[in-house]
Phi, psi and omega in degrees: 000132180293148174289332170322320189237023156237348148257347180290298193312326150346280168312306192313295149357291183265351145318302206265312167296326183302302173287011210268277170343280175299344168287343193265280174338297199283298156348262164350289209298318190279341174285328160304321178264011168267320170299292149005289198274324165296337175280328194296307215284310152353267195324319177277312142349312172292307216289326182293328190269328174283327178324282221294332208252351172279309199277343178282323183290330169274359142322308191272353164239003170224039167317318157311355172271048243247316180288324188275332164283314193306292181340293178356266135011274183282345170291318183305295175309332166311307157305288194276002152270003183299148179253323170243173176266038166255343179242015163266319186294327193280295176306315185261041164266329187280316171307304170328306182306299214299272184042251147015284165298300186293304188319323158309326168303302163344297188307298151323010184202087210299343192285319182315301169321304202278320172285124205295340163306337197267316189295317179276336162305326178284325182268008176270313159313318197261020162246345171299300215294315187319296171321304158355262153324319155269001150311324195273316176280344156303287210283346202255034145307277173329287176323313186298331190308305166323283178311303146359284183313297192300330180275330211263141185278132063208346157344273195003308209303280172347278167334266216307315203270336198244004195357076137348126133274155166265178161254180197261150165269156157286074199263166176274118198249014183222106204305356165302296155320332163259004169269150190301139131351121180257127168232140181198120196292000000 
């Protein structure tokens, strides 16, 4: 063998592990953020399953809050008529806000407030949401990680040829969520 086709053969050799590597690489990542999104999803599943047994105990003392349980409601259905996850992410950033709102109902009603179904229904929610959140900062770890690959050279290449997507992070979509908090004595 000539030196000439035992360096082509070389090249051919670290070409073909390099794209091996990164196709590998790239795998990982995206299965990692599928993993990601599944605990999240989990999470968010309990907290969706708990909604229906939250709005009958606030029903029976703010039957007259009647736009703010619908609000409810319809986030909920919103989730589970989602078709993709950019539009699962959407419903529960719109679920978080009604949330909010109903737990803001508590205040107004002091018999609500007292009531231990309604109270353990809330730390029960508000140890979902914790959980929530940090799933949400795992997967979108993950994602960036994906994206990062797919965008960044020479991964890139690789991403393009095996066509790769990226994926969406979970971000807060709503502007409210991002202004300071008003407290006032």
């Amino acid at each position: 063998m000539s030196k000439a086709l035992i360096i082509v053969i070389a090249i051919i050799v670290i070409i073909a592990l390099w794209l091996m590597s990164s196709y590998n690489k790239l795998v990982g990542l995206r299965n990692s953020a599928k993993e990601g999104f599944s605990t999240m999803d989990v999470y968010l599943k309990k907290r969706f399953d708990m909604i229906p047994n939250l709005v009958e105990t606030v029903k029976g003392y703010a039957s007259h809050e009647s736009k703010t349980l619908e609000s409810v409601i319809q986030a909920r259905n919103s989730i589970a008529n989602a078709t993709n996850i950019s539009d699962q992410l959407e419903g529960e950033n719109m679920l978080t806000n009604t949330l909010r709102s109903l737990f803001a109902l508590s205040e107004a009603y002091p018999d609500l407030k007292a009531n231990q179904n309604f109270i353990d229904l809330q730390e029960k929610i508000q140890g979902v949401e914790e959980d929530i959140a940090n799933s949400r900062k795992y997967y979108n770890g993950t994602v960036l990680a994906l994206n990062n690959a797919i965008e960044m050279f020479p991964s890139n290449i690789v991403a393009k040829m095996f066509r790769f997507e990226q994926m969406s992070m979970f971000e807060v979509s709503n502007k409210e969520e991002r202004e300071n908090v008003k407290v006032q004595f």
